[in-house]
C-alpha positions as semicolon CSV with decimal commas, in nm:
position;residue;x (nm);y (nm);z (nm)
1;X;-8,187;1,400;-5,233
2;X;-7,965;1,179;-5,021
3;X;-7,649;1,250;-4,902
4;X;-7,361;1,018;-4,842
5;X;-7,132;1,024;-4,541
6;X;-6,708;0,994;-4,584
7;X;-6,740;0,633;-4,514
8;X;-7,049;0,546;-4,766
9;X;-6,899;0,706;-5,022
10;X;-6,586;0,536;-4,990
11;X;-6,759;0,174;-4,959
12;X;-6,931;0,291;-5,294
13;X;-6,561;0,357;-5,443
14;X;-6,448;-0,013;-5,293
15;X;-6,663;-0,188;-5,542
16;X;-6,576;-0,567;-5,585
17;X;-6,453;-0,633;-5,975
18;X;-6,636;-0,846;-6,140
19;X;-6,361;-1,142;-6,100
20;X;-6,218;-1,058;-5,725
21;X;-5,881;-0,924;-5,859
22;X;-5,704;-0,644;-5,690
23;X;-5,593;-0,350;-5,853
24;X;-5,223;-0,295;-5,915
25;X;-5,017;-0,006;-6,019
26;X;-4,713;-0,092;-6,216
27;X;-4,482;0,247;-6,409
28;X;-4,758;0,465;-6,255
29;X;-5,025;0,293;-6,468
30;X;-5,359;0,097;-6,282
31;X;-5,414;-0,262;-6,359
32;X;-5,686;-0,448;-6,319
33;X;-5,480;-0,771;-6,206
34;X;-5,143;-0,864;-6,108
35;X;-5,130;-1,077;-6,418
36;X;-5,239;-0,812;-6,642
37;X;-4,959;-0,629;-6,474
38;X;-4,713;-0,912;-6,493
39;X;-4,785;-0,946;-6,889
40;X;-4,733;-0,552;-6,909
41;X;-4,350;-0,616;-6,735
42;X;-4,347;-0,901;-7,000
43;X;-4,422;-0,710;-7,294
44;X;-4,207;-0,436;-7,186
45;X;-3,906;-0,656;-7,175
46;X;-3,988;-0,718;-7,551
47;X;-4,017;-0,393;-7,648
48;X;-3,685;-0,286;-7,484
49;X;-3,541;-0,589;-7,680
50;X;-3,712;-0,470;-7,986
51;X;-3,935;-0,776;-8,031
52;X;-4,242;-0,559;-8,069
53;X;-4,336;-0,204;-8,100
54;X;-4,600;0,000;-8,061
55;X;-4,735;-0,149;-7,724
56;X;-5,058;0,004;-7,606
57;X;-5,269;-0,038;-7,350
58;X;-5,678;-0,036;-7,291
59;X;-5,756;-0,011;-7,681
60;X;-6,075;0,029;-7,774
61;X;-6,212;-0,147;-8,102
62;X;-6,563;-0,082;-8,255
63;X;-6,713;-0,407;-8,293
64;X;-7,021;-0,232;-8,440
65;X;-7,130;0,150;-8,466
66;X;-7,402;0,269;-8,315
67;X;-7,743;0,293;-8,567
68;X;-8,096;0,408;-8,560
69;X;-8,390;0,151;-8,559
70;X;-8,739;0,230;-8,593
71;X;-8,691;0,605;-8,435
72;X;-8,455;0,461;-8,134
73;X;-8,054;0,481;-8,147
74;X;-7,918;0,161;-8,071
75;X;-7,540;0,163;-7,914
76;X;-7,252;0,083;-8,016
77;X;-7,050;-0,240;-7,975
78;X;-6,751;-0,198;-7,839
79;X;-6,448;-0,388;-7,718
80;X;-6,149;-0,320;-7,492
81;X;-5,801;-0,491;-7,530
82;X;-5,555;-0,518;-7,279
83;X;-5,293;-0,483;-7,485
84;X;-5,186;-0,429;-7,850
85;X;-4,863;-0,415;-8,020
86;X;-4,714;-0,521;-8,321
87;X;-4,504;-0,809;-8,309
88;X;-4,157;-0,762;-8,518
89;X;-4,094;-1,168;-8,537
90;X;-4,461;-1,270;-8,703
91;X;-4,489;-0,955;-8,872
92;X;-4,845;-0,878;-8,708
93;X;-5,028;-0,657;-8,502
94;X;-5,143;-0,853;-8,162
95;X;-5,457;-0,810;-7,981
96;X;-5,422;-0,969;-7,685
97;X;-5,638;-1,014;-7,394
98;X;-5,544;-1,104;-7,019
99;X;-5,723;-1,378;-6,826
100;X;-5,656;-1,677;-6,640
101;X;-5,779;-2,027;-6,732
């Protein structure tokens, strides 16, 4: 068994995300970009201005459950949202997803 030094195991931690960004902490919560954290400050604005309620963050949504095929379970689908909330204006709840273009 091999055993990793201070310094390894903190290069392990440093892991690159898969699109460069830089993680950001915003009212003590972790983002995984400053414009994920940006649209959380957004949406919070909305919500204080009662434009939308029930803001969440990192909701997961089962795209497809998990099943058995010829003796072997096959996983689950899954998919994360940045945010959700239900918008008071368009009467509808919003699954919404941060990325740039």
């Amino acid at each position: 068994m091999e055993h990793l030094t201070l310094e390894q195991f903190k290069k392990y931690k440093e892991k690159k995300s898969k699109y460069g960004n830089k993680k950001v902490i915003v009212d003590g919560m972790e983002f995984d970009s400053n414009l994920e954290a940006e649209r959380w400050k957004e949406l919070r604005i909305l919500e204080k201005a009662n434009q939308i309620i029930d803001l969440r963050i990192q909701v997961k949504f089962e795209l497809q459950p998990s099943y058995k095929k010829n003796g072997k379970t096959i996983q689950s689908i899954n998919y994360i949202a940045d945010f959700v909330y239900y918008d008071l204006n368009k009467r509808k709840m919003i699954i919404e997803d941060t990325k740039r273009f």
